[in-house]
MARKOLBA-302393 format. One line per 4 residues: number of its first residue (from 1); for each residue x, y, z of N, C-alpha, C. Coordinates in steps of 0.05 Angstrom, whole numbers, plus 5000, padded with zeros to 4 digits. Last residue first. Example, Ala and Ser with C-alpha at 12.3 -4.5 7.8 and 13.67 -1.06 7.14 Angstrom:
residues 2
2) 5257/4955/5142/5273/4979/5143/5258/5001/5157  5264/4886/5156/5246/4910/5156/5264/4934/5156
This chain:
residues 406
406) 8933/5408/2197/8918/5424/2210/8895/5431/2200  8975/5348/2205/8964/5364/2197/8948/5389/2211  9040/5314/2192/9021/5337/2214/9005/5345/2194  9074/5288/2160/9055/5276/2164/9034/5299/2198
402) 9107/5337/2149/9092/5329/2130/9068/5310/2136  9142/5376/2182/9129/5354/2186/9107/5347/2175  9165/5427/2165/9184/5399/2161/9169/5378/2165  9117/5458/2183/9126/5464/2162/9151/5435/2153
398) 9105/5451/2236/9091/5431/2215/9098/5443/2189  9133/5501/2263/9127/5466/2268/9124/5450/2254  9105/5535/2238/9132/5542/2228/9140/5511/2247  9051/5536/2249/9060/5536/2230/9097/5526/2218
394) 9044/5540/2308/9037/5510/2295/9043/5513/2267  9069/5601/2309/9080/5568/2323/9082/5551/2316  9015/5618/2281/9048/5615/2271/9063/5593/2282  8987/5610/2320/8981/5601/2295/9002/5601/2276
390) 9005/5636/2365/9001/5605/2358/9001/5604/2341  8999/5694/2350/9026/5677/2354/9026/5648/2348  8952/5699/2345/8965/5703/2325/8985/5692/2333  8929/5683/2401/8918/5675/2376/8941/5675/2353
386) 8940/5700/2452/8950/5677/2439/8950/5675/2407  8905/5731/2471/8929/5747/2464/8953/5730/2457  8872/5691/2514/8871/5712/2504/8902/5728/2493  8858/5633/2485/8875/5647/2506/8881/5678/2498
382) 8801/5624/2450/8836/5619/2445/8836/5635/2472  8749/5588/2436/8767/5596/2461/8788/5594/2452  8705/5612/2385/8722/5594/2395/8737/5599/2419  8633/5595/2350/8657/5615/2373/8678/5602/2394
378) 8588/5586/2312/8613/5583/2321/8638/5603/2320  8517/5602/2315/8545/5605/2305/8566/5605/2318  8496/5579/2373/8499/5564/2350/8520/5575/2321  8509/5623/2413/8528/5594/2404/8525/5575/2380
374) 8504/5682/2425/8481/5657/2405/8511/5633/2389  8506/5707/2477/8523/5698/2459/8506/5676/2449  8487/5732/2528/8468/5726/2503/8485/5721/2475  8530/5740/2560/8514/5719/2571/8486/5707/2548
370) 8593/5737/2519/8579/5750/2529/8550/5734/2544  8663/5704/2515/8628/5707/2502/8609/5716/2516  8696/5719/2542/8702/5704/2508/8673/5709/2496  8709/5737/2593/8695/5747/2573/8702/5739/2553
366) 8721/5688/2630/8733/5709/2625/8732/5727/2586  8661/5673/2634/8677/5682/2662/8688/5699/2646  8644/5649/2586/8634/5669/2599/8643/5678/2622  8691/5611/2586/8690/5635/2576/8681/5659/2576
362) 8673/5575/2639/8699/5593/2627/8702/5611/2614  8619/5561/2604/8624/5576/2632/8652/5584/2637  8637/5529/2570/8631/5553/2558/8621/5573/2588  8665/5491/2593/8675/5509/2571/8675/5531/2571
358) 8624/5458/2610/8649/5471/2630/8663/5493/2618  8576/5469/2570/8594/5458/2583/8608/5476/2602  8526/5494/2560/8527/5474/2572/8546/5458/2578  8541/5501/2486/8528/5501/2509/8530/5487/2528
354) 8609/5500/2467/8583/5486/2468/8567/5496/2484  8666/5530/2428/8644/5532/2452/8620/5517/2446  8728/5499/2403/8706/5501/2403/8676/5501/2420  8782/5528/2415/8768/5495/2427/8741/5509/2420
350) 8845/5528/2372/8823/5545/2392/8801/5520/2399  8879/5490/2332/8874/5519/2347/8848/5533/2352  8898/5423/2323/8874/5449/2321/8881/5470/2343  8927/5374/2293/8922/5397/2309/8909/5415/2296
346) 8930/5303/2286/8918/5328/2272/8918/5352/2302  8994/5260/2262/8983/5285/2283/8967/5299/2273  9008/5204/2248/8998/5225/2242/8994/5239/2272  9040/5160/2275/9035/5169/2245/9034/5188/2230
342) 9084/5193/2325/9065/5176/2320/9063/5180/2288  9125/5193/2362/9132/5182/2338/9106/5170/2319  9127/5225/2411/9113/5199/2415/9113/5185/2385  9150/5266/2408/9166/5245/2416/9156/5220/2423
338) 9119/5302/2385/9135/5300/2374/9150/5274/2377  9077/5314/2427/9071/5298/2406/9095/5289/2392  9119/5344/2461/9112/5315/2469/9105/5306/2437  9121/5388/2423/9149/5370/2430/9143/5344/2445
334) 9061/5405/2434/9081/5401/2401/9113/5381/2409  9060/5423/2484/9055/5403/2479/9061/5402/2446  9113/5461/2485/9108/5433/2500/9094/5414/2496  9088/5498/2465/9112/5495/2448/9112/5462/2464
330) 9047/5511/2490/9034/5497/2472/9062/5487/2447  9072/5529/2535/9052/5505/2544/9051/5493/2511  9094/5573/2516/9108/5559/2518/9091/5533/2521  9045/5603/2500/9066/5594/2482/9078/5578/2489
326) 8995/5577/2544/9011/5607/2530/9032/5590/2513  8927/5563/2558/8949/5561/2548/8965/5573/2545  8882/5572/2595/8915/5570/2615/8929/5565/2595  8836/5549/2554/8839/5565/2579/8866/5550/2595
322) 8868/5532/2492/8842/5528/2508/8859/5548/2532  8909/5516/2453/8899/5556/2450/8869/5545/2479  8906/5468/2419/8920/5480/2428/8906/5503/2431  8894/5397/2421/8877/5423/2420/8897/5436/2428
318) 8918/5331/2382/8925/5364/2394/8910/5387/2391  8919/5268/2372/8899/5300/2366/8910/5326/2387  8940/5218/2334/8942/5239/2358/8931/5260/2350  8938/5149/2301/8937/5193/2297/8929/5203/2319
314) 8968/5104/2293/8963/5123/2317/8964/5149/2301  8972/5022/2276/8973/5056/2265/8957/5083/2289  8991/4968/2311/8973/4990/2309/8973/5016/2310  9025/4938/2321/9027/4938/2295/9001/4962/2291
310) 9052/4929/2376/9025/4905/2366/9015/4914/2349  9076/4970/2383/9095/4949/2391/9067/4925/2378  9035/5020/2380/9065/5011/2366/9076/4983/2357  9018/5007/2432/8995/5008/2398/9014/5004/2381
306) 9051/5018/2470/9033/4989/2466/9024/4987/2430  9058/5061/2462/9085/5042/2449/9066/5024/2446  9017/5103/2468/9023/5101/2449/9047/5075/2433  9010/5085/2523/8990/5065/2502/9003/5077/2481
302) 9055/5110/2545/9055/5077/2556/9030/5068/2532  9047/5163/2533/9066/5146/2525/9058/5117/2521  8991/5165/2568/8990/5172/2542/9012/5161/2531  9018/5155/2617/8992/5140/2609/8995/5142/2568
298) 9041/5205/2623/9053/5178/2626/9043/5155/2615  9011/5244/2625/9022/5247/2600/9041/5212/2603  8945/5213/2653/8973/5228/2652/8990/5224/2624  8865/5230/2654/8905/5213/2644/8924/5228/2651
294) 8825/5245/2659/8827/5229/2679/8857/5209/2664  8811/5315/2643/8826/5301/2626/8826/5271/2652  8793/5374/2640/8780/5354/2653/8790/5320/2645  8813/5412/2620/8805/5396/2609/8787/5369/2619
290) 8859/5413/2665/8838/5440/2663/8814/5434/2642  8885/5373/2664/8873/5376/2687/8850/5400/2680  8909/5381/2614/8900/5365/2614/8881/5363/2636  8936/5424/2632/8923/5436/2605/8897/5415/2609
286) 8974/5399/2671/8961/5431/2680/8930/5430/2660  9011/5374/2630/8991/5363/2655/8973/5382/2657  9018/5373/2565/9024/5391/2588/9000/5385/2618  9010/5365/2509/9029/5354/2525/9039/5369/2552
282) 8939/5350/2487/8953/5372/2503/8984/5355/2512  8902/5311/2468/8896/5344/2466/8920/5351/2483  8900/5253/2455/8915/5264/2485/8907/5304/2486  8862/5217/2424/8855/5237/2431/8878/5247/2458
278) 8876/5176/2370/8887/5178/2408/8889/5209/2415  8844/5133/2337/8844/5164/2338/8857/5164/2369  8884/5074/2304/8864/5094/2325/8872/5120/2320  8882/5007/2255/8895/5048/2264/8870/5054/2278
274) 8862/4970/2254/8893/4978/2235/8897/4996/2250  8842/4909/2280/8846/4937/2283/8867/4950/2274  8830/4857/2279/8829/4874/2259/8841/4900/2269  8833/4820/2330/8816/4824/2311/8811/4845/2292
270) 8885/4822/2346/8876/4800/2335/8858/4797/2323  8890/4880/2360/8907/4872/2332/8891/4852/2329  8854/4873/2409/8845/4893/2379/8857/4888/2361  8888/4840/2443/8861/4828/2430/8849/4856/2406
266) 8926/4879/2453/8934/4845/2433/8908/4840/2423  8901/4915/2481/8917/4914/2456/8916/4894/2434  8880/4884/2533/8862/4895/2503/8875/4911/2477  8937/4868/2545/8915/4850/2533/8897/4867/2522
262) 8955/4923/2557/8965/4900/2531/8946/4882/2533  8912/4970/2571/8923/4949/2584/8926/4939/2555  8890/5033/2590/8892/5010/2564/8912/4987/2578  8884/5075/2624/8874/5051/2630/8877/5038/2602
258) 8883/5141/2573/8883/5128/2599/8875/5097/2605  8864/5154/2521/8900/5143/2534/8895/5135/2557  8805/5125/2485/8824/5145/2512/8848/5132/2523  8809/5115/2411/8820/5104/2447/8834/5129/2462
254) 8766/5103/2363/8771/5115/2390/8777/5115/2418  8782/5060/2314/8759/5060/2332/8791/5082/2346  8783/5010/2248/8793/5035/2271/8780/5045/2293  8800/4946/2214/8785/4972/2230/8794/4985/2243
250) 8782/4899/2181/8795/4919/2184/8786/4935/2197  8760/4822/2175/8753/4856/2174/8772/4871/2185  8749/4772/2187/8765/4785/2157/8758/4818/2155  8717/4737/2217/8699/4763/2199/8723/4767/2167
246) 8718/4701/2257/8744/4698/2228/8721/4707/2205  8697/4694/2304/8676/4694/2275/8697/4686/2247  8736/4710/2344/8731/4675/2341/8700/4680/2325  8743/4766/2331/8769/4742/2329/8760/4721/2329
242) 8693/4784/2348/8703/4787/2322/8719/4767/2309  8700/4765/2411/8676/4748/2395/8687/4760/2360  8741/4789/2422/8746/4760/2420/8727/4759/2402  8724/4844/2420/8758/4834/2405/8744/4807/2401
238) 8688/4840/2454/8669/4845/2432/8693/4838/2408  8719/4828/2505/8698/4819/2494/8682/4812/2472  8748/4880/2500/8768/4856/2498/8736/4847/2491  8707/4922/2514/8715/4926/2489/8738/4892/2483
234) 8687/4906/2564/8663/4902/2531/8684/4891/2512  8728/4920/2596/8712/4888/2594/8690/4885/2564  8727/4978/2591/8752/4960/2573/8745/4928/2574  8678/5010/2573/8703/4989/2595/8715/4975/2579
230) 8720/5035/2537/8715/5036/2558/8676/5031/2554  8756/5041/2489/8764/5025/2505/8753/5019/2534  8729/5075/2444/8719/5045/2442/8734/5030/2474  8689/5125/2452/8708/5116/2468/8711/5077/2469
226) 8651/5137/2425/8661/5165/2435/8688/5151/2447  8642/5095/2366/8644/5103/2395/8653/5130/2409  8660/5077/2314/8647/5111/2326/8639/5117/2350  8688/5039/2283/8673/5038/2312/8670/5057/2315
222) 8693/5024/2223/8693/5055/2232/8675/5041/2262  8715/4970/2174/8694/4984/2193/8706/5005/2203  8717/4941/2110/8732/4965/2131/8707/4975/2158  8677/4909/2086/8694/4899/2096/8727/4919/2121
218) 8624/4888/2054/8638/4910/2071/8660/4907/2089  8599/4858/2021/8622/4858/2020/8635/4878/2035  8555/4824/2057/8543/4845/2032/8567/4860/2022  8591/4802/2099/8571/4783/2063/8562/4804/2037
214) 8592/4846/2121/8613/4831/2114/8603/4809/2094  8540/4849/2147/8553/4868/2126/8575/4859/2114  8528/4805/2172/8514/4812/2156/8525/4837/2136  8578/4809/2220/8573/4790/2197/8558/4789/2166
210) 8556/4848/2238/8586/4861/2228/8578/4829/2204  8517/4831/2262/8509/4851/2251/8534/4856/2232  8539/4797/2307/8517/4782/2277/8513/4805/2264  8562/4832/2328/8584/4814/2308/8568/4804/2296
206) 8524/4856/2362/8536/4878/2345/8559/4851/2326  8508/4816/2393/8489/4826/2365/8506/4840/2352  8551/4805/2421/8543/4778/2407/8521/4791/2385  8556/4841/2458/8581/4841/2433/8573/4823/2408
202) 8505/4889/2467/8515/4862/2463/8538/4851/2439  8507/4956/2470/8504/4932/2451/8509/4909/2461  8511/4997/2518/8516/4978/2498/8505/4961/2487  8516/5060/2548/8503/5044/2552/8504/5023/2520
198) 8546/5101/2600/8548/5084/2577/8529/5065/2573  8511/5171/2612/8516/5134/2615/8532/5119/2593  8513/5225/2595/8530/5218/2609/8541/5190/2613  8482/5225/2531/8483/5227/2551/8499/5220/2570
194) 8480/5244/2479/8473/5208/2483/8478/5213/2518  8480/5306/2471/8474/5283/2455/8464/5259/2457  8501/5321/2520/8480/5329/2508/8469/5314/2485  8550/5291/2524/8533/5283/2545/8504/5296/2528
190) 8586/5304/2480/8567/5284/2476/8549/5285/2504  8618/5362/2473/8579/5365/2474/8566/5332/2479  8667/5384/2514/8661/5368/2498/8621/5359/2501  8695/5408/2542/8697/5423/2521/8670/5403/2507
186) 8715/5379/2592/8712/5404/2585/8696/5417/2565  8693/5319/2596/8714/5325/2583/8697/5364/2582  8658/5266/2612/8653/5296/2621/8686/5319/2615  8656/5212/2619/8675/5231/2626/8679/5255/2622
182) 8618/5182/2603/8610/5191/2632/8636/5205/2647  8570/5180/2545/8596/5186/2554/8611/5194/2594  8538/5143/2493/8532/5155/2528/8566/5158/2534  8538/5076/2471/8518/5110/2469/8536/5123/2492
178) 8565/5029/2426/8561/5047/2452/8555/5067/2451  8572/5021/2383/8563/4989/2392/8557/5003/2422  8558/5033/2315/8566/5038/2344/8551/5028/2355  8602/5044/2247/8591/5023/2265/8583/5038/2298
174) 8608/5067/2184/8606/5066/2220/8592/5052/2233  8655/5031/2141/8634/5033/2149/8624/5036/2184  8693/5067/2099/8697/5057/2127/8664/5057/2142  8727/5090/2044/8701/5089/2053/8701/5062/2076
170) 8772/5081/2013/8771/5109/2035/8747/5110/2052  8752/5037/1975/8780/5040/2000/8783/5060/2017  8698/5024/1964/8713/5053/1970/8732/5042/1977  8659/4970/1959/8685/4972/1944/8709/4999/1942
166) 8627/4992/1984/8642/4968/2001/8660/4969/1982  8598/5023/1958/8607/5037/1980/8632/5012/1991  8555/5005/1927/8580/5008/1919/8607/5022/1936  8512/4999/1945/8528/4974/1957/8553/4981/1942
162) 8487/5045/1987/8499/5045/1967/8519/5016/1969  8446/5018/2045/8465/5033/2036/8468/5024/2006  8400/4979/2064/8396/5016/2063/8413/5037/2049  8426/4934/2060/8401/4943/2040/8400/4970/2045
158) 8451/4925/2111/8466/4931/2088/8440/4942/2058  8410/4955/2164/8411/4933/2152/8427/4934/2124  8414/4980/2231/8420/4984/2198/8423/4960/2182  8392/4946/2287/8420/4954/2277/8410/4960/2250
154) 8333/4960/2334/8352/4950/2300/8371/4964/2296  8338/4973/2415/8339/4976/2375/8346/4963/2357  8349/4929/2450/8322/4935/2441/8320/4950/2410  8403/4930/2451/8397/4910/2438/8367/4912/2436
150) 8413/4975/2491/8416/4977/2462/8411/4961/2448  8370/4962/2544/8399/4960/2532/8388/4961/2505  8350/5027/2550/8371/5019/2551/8363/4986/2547  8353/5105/2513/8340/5069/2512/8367/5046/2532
146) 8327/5157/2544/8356/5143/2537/8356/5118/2538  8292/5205/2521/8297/5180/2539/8320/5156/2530  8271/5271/2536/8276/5248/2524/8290/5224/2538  8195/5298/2552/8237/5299/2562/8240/5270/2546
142) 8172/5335/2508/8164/5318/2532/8198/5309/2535  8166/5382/2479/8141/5373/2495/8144/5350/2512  8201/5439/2470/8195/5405/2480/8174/5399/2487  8165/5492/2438/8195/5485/2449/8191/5458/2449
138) 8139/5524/2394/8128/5522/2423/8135/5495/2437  8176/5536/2352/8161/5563/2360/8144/5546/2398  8174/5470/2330/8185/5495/2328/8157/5515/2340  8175/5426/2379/8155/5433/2356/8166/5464/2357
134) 8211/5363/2392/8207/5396/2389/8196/5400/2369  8210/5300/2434/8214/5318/2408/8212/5348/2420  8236/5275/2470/8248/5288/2459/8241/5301/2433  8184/5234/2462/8204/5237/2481/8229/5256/2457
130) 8118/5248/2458/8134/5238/2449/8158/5250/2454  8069/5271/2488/8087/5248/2504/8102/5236/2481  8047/5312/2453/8059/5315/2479/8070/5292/2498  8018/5307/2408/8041/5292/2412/8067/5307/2433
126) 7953/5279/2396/7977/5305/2420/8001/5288/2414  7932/5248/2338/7930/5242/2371/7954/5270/2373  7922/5217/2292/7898/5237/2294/7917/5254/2328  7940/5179/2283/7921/5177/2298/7905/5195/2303
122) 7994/5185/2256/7964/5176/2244/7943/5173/2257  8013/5215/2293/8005/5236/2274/7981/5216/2257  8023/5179/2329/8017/5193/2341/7994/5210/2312  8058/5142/2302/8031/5133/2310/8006/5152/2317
118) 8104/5182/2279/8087/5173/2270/8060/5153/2271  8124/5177/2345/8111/5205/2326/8088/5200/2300  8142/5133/2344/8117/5148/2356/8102/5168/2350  8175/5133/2314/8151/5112/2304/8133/5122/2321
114) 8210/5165/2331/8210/5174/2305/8180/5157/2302  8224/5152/2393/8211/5178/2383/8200/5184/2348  8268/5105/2369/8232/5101/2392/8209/5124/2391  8304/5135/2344/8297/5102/2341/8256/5106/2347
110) 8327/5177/2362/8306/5180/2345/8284/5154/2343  8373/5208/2414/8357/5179/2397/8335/5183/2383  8365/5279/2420/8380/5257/2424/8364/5226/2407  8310/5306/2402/8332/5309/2404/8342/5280/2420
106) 8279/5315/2343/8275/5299/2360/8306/5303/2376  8234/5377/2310/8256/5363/2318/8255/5345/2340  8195/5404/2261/8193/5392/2280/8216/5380/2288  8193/5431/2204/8173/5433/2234/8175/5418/2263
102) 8246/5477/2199/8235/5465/2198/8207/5458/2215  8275/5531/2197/8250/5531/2191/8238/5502/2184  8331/5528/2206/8330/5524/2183/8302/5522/2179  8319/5564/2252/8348/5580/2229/8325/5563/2212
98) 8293/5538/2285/8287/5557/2282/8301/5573/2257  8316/5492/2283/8297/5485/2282/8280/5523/2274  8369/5507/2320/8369/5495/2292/8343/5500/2274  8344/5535/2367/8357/5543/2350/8360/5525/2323
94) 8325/5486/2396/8313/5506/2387/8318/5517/2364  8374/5451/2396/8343/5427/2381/8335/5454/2372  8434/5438/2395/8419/5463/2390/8399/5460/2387  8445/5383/2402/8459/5403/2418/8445/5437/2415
90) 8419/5358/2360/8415/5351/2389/8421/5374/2410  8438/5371/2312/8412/5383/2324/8411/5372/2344  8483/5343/2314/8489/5374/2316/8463/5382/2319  8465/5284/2308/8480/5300/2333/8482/5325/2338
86) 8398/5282/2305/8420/5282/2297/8439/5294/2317  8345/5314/2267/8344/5296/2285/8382/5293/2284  8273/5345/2238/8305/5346/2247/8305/5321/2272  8223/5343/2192/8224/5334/2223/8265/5328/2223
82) 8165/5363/2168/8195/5360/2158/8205/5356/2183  8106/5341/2141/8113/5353/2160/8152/5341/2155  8081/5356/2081/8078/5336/2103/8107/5350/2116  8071/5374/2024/8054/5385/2051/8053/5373/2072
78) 8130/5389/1979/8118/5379/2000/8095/5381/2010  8163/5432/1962/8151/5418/1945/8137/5389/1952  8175/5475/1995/8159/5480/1983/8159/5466/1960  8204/5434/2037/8167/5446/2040/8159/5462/2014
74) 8244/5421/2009/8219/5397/2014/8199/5405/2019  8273/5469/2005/8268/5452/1986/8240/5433/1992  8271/5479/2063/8273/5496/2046/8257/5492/2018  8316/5431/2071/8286/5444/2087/8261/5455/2071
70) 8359/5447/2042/8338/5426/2039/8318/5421/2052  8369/5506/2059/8362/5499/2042/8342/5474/2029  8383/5491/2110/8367/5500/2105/8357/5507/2085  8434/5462/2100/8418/5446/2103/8390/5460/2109
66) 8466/5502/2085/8457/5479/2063/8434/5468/2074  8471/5522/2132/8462/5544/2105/8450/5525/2083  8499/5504/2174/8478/5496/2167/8455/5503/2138  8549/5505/2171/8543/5484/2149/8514/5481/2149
62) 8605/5550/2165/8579/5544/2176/8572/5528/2155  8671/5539/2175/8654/5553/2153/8628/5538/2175  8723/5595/2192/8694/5571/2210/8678/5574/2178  8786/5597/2199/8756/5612/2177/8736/5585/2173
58) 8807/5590/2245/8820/5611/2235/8796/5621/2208  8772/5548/2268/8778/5569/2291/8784/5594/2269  8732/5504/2248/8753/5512/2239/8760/5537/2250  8691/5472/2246/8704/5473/2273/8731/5490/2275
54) 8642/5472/2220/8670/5454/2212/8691/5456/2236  8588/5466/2242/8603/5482/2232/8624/5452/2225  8555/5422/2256/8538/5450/2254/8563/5466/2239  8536/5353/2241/8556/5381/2242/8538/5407/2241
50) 8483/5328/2223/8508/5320/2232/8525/5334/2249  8420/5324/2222/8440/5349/2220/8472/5341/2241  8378/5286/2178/8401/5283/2209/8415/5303/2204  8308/5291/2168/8335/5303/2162/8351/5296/2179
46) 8251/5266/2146/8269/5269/2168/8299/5277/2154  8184/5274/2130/8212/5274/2117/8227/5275/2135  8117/5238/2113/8137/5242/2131/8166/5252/2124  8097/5213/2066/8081/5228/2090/8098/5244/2107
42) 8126/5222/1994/8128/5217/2022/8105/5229/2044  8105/5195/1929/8104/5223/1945/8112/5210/1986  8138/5149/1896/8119/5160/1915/8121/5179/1933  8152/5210/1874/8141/5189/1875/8158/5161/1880
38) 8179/5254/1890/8163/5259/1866/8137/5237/1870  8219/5256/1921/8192/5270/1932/8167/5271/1917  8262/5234/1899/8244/5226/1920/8223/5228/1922  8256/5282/1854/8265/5258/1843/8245/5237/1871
34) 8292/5323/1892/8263/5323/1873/8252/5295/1861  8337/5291/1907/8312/5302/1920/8287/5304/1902  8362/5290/1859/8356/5275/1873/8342/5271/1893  8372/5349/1846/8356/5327/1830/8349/5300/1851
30) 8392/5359/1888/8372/5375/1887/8352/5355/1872  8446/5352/1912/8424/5330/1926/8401/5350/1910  8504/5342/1866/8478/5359/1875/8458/5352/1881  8539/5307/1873/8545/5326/1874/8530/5350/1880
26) 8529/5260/1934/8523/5262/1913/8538/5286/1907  8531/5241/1991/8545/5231/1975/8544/5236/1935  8500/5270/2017/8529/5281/2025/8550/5275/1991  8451/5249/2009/8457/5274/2003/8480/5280/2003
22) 8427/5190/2019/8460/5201/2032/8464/5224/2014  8360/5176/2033/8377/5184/2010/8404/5191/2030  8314/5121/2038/8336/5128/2049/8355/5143/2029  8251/5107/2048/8265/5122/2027/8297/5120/2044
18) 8202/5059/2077/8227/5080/2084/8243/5086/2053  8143/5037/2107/8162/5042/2076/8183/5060/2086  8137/5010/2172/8134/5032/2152/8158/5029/2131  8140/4970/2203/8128/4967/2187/8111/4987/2166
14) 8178/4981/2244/8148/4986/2258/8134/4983/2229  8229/4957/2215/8217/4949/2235/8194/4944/2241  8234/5015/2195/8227/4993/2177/8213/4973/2193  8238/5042/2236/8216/5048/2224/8210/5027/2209
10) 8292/5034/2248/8274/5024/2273/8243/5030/2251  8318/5040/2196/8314/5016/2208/8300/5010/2222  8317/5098/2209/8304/5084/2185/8304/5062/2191  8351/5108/2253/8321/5108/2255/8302/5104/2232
6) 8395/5089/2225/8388/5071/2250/8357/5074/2255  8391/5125/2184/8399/5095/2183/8385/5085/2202  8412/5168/2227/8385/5162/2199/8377/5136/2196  8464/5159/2240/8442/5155/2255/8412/5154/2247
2) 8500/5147/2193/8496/5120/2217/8473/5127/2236  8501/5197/2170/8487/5176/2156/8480/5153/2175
């Protein structure tokens, strides 16, 4: 919903009408759709394809099935062009575009590509220089582009959303104040998405922005960063300017174990921060190194007390079953998690294959997936001759440990 949004905003902006529906949030987006499309009839339809699967190693469910459906739905009660966009279409632009038969996809940022497009289409005009799009059946037409600084786009304006949403207690509004990832983690698709750079927000727009929602009563935030602690000069920065607004806001955000320092501790309690995601995947150096991991399991302790010791809630993530795991490695890392006393623990079995990573060249080494393996259905890396055992392992583990999940 945070990236729609964003390119609904840049549209509002360029001084086009915008519809904004959250399909997720309903029971059945059918009426509700129909309903859209009715009137005023739309020129234009854009879809964000979030997720492609669930990620679920032991019974994957696929998610695009629905969303070809609403494809599906709009053309044949439509004659204007249906256009994909989003993280999980970023990483597959062809393939998606091809399953769910839409016409047209933008991969990575939409912001700048979405108003071009539509200058393009009222003009009559090629839309061979609009950046990152795709025209199903006759591929990219032009390479995409990675805006920089982020303060050239509109932030989402509280008018786009359900204002009953600020009153969820489970409902956490996303926020992201950073694109671009430049740690290159094994397994992992954001470079294909937002791309290798970091590139930011101004702490001073992204808190007039947190302000403006915080009136419209929103009051839990979600930093969605791939990595709120890096650099760690933003992230203390963007602490203070929250802490010297006296917003009154709550929040969570994504911290790599590595390089945290107690002052950007202290400064996240001071300004809200209840609870992190602390991605360590593994209690075993080797696992971490083969992961492409830039921490030590020492590192990982040393922020789990910090977060402790300055009142900040810790769910830990454990990948178990990737390339070089075996039982014992993965009985290891279960007994670190164990002794880092954290809240929560979510673990997963087997690592999910991306194109284009380090990953999935591993696997195609040691035959997990063949060289015409169609990745867009989801295929996982367990260690070969791991599978069934682990999965017991992490069973008969998390059978006394109530706050684990899987």
């Amino acid at each position: 919903m945070r990236e729609l949004a964003s390119v609904a905003a840049a549209l509002e902006e360029a001084g086009h009408a915008v519809q904004f529906l959250d399909l997720m949030a309903v029971g059945s987006w059918r009426r509700l759709l129909e309903d859209a499309l009715a009137d005023p009839a739309p020129e234009i339809i854009g879809i964000s394809i979030r997720n492609i699967d669930d990620q679920d190693s032991a019974n994957p469910r696929f998610l695009l099935e629905e969303a070809r459906a609403v494809v599906a739905h709009c053309k044949a009660n439509t004659r204007v062009p249906v256009v994909l966009g989003g993280a999980g279409y970023s990483i597959f632009p062809e393939s998606v575009l091809d399953y769910t038969g839409a016409d047209l996809g933008i991969q990575g940022e939409g912001e700048a590509a979405f108003v071009m497009l539509l200058e393009r289409l009222a003009a009559g005009k090629a839309l061979d220089d609009v950046p990152g799009l795709y025209i199903r059946g006759r591929g990219l037409q032009a390479p995409r582009i990675f805006e920089r600084p982020l303060d050239r786009l509109p932030l989402p304006a509280p008018d786009l959303f359900d204002a009953r949403l600020a009153d969820n207690p489970s409902y956490f509004l996303p926020v992201q104040t950073r694109r671009g990832c430049p740690l290159r983690c094994s397994y992992c698709s954001t470079p294909a998405i937002e791309g290798a750079l970091i590139r930011q927000r101004s702490a001073k727009a992204v808190v007039a922005s947190l302000a403006q929602w915080r009136a419209a009563g929103f009051r839990r935030i979600f930093f969605v960063d791939n990595v709120f602690n890096l650099p760690e000069g933003y992230a203390r920065a963007l602490c203070d300017r929250i802490t010297a607004a006296r917003l009154d806001i709550e929040w969570r955000g994504i911290i790599y174990p590595g390089r945290v320092s107690e002052a950007l501790v202290r400064a996240m309690a001071r300004a809200g921060c209840r609870d992190v995601s602390l991605g360590f995947e593994s209690g075993f150096q080797p696992i971490l190194d083969a992961m492409h991991k830039r921490f030590s399991l020492d590192e990982v302790r040393g922020t789990a007390r910090l977060l402790a010791d300055h009142g900040i809630g810790r769910m830990g993530f454990l990948l178990l079953g990737g390339p070089g795991e075996t039982r014992e490695t993965a009985v290891q890392s279960l007994a670190f998690a164990d002794s880092l006393e954290l809240e929560t623990v979510k673990l997963t079995v087997g690592l999910r294959i991306y194109p284009d990573t380090a990953l999935a060249r591993t696997a195609l080494r040691d035959g997990v997936i063949a060289p015409d393996t169609d990745l867009l259905q989801p295929h996982f890396y367990i260690s070969p001759g791991l599978e069934d055992g682990l999965r017991e392992t992490v069973r008969t583990w998390m059978a006394d440990r109530p706050h684990w999940l899987l």
